[in-house]
Every structure is written in structure tokens, then in C-alpha cells.
C-alpha positions as CSV (number, residue, x, y, z in Angstrom):
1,X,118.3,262.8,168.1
2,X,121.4,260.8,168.9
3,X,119.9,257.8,166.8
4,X,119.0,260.0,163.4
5,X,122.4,261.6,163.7
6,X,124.2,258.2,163.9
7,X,122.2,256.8,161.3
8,X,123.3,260.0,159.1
9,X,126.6,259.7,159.7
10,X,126.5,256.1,158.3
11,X,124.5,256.6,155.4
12,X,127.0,259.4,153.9
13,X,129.9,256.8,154.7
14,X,128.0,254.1,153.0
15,X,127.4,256.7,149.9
16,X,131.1,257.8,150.1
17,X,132.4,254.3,149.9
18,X,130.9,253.0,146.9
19,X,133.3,253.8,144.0
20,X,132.0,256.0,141.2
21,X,132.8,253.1,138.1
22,X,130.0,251.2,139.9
23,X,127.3,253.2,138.1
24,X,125.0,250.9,136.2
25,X,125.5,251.1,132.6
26,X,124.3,249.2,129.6
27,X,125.6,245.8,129.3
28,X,125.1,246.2,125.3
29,X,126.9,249.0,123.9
30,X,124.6,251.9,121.9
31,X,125.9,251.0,118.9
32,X,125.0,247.7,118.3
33,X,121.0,246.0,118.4
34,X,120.5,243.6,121.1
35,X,120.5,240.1,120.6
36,X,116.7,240.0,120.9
37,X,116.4,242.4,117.5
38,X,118.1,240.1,115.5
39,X,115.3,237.9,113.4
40,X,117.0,234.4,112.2
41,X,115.8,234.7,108.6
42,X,117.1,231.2,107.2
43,X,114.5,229.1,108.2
44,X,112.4,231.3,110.3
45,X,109.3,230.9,108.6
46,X,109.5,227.6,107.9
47,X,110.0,226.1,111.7
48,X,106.7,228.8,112.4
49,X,105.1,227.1,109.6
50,X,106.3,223.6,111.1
51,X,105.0,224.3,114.6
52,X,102.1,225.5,113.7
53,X,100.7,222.2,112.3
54,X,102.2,220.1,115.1
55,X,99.9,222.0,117.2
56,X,97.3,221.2,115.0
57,X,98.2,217.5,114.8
58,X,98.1,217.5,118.7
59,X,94.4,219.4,119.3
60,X,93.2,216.9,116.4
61,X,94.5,214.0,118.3
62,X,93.4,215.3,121.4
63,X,90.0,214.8,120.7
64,X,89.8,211.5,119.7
65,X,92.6,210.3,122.2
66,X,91.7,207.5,124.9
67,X,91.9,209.1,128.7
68,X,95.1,207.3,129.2
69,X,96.8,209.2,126.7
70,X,95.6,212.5,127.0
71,X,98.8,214.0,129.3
72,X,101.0,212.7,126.9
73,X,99.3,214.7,124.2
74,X,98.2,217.7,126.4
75,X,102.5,218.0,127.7
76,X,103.3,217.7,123.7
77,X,100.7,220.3,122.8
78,X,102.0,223.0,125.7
79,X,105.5,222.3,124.8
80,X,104.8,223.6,121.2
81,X,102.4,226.2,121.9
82,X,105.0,227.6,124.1
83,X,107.9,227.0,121.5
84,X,106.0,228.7,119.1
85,X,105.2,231.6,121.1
86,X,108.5,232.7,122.0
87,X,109.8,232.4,118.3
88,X,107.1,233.0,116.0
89,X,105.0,235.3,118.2
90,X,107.8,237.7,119.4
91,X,106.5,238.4,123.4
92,X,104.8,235.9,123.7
93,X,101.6,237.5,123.4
């Protein structure tokens, strides 16, 4: 009993001392679109279009490539498939 009633007694404190402006709140305002909404039009579908046949380049290569240089090739072609997902693909998916 004496344990539960201490414990209480500093969880109300603990409540009481945190200041009310330390509510969470959006970091963006409700006005504006976050960052992430925004498409870059200029150019957009052009470094897609771009990407996309790197990464066919690189499987193409792939294929034919001699053993030594296949993880040169296979790091090349991961770093552009993942490029391209988070631009073109919007989430990745």
C-alpha cells in the first residue's frame, strides 16, 4: 500500500511538472503541403526515363559479365534500382 501510494504521488508530480507548450504538434503548419507532396516537374520524367535504362544496361551486362566483375555490376544495379524507387516509384513500392 505504502509502495502504490508513493508511486502515485510521483506520477501526478511527474504529470504536473511537464509544462503545457510541450504538447506535440505538427512540425509543418496546416496550411502548407509537406515537402514530400511537392513533385519536381523540370526534369522529373526524364531522370525516371534515364534510370530506367541504366538498370537495363546493368541486368544486360550482368549476364554476360565475367565472375570477377559481377559485384561491381550487381552494387551499380542496386544503387539504381534503389534511386529509382524512391523518386520515380513514390514509396518505394
Amino acid at each position: 500500500m505504502l509502495k502504490s501510494g508513493i508511486f502515485a504521488a510521483l506520477l501526478i508530480t511527474a504529470a504536473l511538472s511537464v509544462p503545457l507548450p510541450a504538447q506535440a504538434r505538427p512540425i509543418v503548419p496546416g496550411s502548407q503541403p509537406a515537402a514530400s507532396n511537392i513533385l519536381p516537374v523540370q526534369g522529373y520524367w526524364e531522370r525516371c526515363r534515364y534510370l530506367r535504362e541504366r538498370i537495363r544496361e546493368a541486368e544486360e551486362r550482368l549476364y554476360y559479365a565475367q565472375p570477377w566483375e559481377r559485384p561491381r555490376i550487381e552494387r551499380r544495379l542496386f544503387e539504381r534500382r534503389e534511386e529509382f524507387r524512391a523518386t520515380c516509384r513514390r514509396g518505394g513500392y
